[in-house]
N, C-alpha and C positions, 0 to 999 in steps of 0.2 A: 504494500500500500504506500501512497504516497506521502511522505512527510512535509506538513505544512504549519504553519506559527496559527494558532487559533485566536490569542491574544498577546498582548506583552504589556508589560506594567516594571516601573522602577519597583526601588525598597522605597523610596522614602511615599511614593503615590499609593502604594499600597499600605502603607502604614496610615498614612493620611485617612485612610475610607474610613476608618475606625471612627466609632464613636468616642470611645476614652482610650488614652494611651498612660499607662504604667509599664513600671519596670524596675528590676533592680540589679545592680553591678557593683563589683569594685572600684573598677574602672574609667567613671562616666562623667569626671571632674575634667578631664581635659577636655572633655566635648562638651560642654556643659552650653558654651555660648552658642556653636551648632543646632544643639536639642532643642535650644530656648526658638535662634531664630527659622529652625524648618519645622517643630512640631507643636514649639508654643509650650512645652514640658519645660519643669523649671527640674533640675536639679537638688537637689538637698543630702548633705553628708549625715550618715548617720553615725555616732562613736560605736565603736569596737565592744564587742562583749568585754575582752580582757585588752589590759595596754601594749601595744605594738614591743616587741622584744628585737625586731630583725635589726642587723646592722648591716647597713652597703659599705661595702668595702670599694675604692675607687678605682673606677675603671682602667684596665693595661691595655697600648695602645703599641702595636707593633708595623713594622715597612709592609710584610707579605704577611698572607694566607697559613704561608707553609711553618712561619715561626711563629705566629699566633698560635695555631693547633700543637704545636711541639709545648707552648709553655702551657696552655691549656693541660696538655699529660701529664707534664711533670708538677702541675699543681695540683689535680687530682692524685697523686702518687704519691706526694708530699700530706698532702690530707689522709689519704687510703693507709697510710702507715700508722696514724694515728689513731684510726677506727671512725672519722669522721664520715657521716653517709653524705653522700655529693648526685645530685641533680642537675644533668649536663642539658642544657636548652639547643639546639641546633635549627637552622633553618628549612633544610633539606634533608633528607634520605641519603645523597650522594656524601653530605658532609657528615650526617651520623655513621656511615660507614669507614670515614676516611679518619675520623677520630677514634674508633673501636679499631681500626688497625693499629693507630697506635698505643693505645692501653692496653691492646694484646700483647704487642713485643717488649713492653715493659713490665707484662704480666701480672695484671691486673686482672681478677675477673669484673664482668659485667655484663649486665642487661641492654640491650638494643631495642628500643621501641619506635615505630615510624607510624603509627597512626593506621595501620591496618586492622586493626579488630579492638575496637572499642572498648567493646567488656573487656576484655581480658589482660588489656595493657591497663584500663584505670585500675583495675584490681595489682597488679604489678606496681603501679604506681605509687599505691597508697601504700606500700611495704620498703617504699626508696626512702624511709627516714630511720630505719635499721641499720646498725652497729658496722661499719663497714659495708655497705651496701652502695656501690655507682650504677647508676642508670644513665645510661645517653635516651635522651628523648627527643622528634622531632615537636615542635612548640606545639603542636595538636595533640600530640599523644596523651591521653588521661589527662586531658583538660577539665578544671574546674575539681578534680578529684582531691580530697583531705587526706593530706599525708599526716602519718601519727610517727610521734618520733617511739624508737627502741631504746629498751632498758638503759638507761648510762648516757645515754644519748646527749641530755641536754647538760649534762654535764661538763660535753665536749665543745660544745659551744650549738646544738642542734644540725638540722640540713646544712648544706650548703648550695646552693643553686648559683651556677656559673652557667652563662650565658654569651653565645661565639662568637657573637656579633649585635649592635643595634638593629634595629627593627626602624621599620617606614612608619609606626606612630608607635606614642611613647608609653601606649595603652597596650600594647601590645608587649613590649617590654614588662609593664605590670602585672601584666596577666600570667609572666612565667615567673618572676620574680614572688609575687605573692603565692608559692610553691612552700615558701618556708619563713618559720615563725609563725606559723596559723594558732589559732584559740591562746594566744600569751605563750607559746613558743620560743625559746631564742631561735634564731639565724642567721647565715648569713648569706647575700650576692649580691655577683659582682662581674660584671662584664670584661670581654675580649673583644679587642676590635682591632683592624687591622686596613692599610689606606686602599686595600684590594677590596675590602667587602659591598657588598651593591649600595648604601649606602654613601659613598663614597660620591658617588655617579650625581647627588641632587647638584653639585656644582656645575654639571655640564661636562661631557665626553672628554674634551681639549682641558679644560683646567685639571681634571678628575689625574688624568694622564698624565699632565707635568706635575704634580704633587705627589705621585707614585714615584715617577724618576728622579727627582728632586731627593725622595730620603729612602731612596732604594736600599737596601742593603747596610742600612745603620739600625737593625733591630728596633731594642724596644724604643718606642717613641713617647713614653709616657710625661705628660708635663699636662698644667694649667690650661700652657695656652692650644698643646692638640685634645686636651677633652672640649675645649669650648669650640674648636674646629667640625669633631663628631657630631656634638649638641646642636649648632648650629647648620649641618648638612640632615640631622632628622629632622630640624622645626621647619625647614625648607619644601623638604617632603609635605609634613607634616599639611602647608599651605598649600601646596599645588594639590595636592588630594582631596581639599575640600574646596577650593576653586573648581577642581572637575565636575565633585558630584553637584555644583550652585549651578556651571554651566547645563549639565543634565536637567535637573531640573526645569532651568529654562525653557530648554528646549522641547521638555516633555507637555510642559503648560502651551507654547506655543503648537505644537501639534494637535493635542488637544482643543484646542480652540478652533483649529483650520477644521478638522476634523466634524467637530459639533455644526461648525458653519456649514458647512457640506449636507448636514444632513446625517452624517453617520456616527455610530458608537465610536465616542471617544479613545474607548480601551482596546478596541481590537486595531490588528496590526497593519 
């Protein structure tokens, strides 16, 4: 049979149909001005059952890829010897594989989770705050899931959730970050980043490029002023991603409108 579009509708036009819109997140303080001006939802923090315990440790900022993921291992190694349970965030499959090779040669065991069966990795997951326990996970994998720490655990300072890279909103980052320290928890994370990761890229192809070659091969890059360089290439992002979806919008209203004029249902394609 033939495959054909019977309707199409945005998120935020669909969300709109609704009579009342609720919700609740961790998360939703960054978008908070977004919410307000596409759905008219206000925002509001609610405090914590218990007091936040987690500590960010600041972020290590390396030339390449390839010395990012080597100190990445040897920080989980450094941890793993201690009995620390460590929650590795990755953005892909191809980099959760590329990291579990090297925690093999330095023999380490560990869990690989890539977002392929749901139940079974949030159940995995919820056991990644046990006595020496590493899990590499991609950021989907056992999402939202309560990690409970193991016997001694927090004695050691609780999880640690290291993270391989920034993310394109900072919400997202939060969302794997809030992995540990849950219900008055300690913990800790702390990001890897490096001037190859896609991130990199919100400054534009040509700048992204001379600022790779520029500190090629001088390792760690860690300072003041390259974390504010990072921070500043996701608030970047951060902007042209919600310029897209304003533009969409627009456009979706002005279709709509051509549409109704016409005579025809708005919603279909």
């Amino acid at each position: 049979l033939e495959t054909i579009t019977a309707a199409r509708v945005t998120v935020q036009d669909f969300f709109l149909r609704y009579k009342k819109l609720a919700g609740m997140t961790g998360t939703a303080a960054s978008d908070a001005a977004e919410l307000r001006r596409v759905y008219s939802v206000h925002v509001f923090r609610v405090p914590t059952n218990r007091r936040s315990r987690r500590t960010w440790v600041s972020d290590r900022i390396f030339s390449t890829q390839e010395e990012k993921f080597e100190a990445v291992a040897d920080e989980v190694a450094r941890l793993n010897q201690k009995g620390v349970p460590v929650l590795i965030g990755t953005r892909s499959i191809e980099k959760s594989e590329r990291l579990s090779a090297l925690l093999t040669v330095r023999g380490i065991e560990h869990q690989v989770l890539n977002a392929k069966n749901h139940a079974i990795e949030a159940q995995i997951v919820s056991q990644a705050g046990q006595h020496g326990k590493v899990t590499v996970a991609t950021n989907m994998a056992g999402r939202g899931t309560d990690i409970k720490l193991g016997e001694g655990v927090a004695e050691l300072g609780g999880l640690h959730v290291i993270a391989t890279e920034r993310h394109e909103s900072r919400r997202i980052d939060r969302q794997l970050v809030g992995r540990a320290a849950r219900q008055g928890d300690p913990g800790y994370a702390q990001f890897f980043v490096s001037l190859e990761d896609e991130i990199i890229e919100a400054f534009g192809e040509k700048p992204a490029k001379r600022l790779r070659l520029r500190y090629k091969g001088r390792g760690e890059l860690t300072s003041i002023a390259m974390r504010r360089l990072v921070l500043r290439a996701q608030l970047r992002k951060e902007r042209q991603h919600a310029k897209d979806r304003k533009a969409l919008m627009h456009y979706e209203k002005q279709r709509a409108e051509m549409r109704k004029n016409m005579g025809l249902n708005p919603v279909l394609g």
